[in-house]
C-alpha positions as CSV (number, residue, x, y, z in Angstrom):
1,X,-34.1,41.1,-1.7
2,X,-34.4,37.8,-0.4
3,X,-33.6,36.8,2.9
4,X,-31.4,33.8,4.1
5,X,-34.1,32.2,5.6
6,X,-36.3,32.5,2.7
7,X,-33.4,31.6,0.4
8,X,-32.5,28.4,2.7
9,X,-36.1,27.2,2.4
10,X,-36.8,27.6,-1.1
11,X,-33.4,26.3,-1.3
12,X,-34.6,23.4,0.6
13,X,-37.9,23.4,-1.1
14,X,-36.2,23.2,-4.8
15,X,-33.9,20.0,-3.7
16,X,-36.5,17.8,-2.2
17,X,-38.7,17.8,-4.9
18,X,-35.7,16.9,-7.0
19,X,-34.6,14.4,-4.5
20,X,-34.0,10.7,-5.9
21,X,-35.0,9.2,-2.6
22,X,-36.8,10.5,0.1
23,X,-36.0,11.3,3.6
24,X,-37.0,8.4,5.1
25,X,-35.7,5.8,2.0
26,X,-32.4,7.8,3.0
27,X,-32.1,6.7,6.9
28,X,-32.8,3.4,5.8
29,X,-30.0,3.1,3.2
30,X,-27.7,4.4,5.9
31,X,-29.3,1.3,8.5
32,X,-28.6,-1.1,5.7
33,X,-24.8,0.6,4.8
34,X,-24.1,0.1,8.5
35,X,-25.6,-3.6,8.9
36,X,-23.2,-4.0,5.7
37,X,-19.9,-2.5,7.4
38,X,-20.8,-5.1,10.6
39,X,-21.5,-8.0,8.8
40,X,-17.9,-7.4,6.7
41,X,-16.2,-6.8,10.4
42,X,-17.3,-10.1,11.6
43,X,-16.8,-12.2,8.5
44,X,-13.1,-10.4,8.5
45,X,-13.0,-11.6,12.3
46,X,-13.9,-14.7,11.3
47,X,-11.1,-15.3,8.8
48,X,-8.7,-13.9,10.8
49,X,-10.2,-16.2,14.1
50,X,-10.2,-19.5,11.6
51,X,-6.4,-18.5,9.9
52,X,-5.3,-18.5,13.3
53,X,-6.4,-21.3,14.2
54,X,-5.6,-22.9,10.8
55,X,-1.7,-22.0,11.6
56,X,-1.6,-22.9,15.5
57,X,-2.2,-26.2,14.2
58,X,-0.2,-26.6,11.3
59,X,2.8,-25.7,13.3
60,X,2.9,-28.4,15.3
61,X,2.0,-30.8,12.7
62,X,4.5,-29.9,9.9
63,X,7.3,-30.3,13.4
64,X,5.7,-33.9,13.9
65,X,6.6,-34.4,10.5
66,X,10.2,-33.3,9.9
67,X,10.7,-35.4,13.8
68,X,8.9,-38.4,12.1
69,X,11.1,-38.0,8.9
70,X,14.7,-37.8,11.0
71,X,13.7,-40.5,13.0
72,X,12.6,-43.2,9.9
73,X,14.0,-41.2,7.0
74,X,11.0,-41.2,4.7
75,X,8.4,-38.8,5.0
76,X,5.0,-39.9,6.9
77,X,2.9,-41.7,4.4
78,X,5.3,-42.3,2.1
């Protein structure tokens, strides 16, 4: 009879050798899935930063414009 520690390593034994990457191509998949998550954190940062921005400006624009229009009637531009 085979003992669990026997069993774990030729256990162990049986999947590396039918292991599609090694140990070491494995950490560096996990670096690169991690430098992936980061990157996609700070582009989605970045849209949110620039849609912000992109609103706090519009605001006061599209007011100018409806003032402008009930002060001439027309539209600015037009």
């Amino acid at each position: 009879m085979l003992s669990e520690e026997k069993l774990r390593t030729i256990l162990q034994e049986f999947f590396e050798e039918r292991a599609r990457v090694d140990a070491a191509t494995h950490g560096i998949h996990h670096e690169w899935i991690a430098a992936k998550i980061e990157r996609e954190r700070v582009l989605a940062e970045m849209y949110r930063t620039v849609t912000k921005a992109a609103v706090s400006w519009s605001i006061p624009v599209l007011l100018g414009a409806v003032w402008y229009f009930f002060q001439h009637g027309k539209w600015p531009g037009g």
